[in-house]
C-alpha positions in Angstrom: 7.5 63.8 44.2 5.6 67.2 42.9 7.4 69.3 40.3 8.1 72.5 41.8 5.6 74.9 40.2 7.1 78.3 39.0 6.0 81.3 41.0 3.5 83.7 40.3 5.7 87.2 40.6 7.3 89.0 39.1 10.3 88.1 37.1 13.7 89.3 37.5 16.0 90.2 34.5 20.0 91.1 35.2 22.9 92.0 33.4 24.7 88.8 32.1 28.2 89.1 33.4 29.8 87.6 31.0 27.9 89.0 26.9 26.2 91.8 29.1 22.6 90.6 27.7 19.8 90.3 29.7 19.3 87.1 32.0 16.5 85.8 33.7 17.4 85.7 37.3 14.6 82.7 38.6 14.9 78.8 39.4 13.7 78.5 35.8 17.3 79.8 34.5 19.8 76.9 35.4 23.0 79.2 34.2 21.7 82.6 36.6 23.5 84.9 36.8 24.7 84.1 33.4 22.3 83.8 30.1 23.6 80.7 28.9 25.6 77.4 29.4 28.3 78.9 27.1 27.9 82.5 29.1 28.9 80.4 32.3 31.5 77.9 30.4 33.5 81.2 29.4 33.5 82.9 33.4 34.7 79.8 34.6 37.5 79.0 32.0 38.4 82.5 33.5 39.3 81.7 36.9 40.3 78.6 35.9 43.1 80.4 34.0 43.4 82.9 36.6 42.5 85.9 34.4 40.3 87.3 37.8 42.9 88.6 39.9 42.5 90.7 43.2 44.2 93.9 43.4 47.5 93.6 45.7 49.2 96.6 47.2 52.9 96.0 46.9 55.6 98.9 47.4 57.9 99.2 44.3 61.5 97.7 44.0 62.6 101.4 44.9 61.0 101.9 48.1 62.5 98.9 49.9 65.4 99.5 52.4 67.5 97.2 54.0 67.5 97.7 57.9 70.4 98.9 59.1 71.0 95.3 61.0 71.0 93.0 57.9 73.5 95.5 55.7 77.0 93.5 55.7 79.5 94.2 58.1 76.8 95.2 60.8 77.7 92.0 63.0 74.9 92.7 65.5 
């Protein structure tokens, strides 16, 4: 089996998502997107503390009514 030979182009740098440093974004960089082993360690310990969470729109306590069929004494 041949190594896989790194490509001749040009290399691609991003922002590290977790430090904000520069990462190498190429086969070459095992952690991409991340910098580092310790980079991606950290993101994952993240979700897997559920400290990513999606935004969820929810009315307030204030805005709910009962319908008129579930208040008591309504025996509909």
């Amino acid at each position: 089996m041949m190594p896989i030979a790194p490509s001749d182009g040009p290399v691609k740098h991003v922002t590290c998502p977790t430090c904000g440093g520069v990462s190498v974004y190429a086969p070459s960089n095992p952690f991409r997107p991340f910098c580092s082993e310790r980079c991606k360690q950290i993101d994952l310990g993240a979700w897997a503390s559920e400290q990513f969470t999606m935004p969820v729109d929810t009315q307030p306590d204030d805005d709910l009514t009962v319908p008129t069929h579930a208040k008591p004494g309504n025996n509909l």
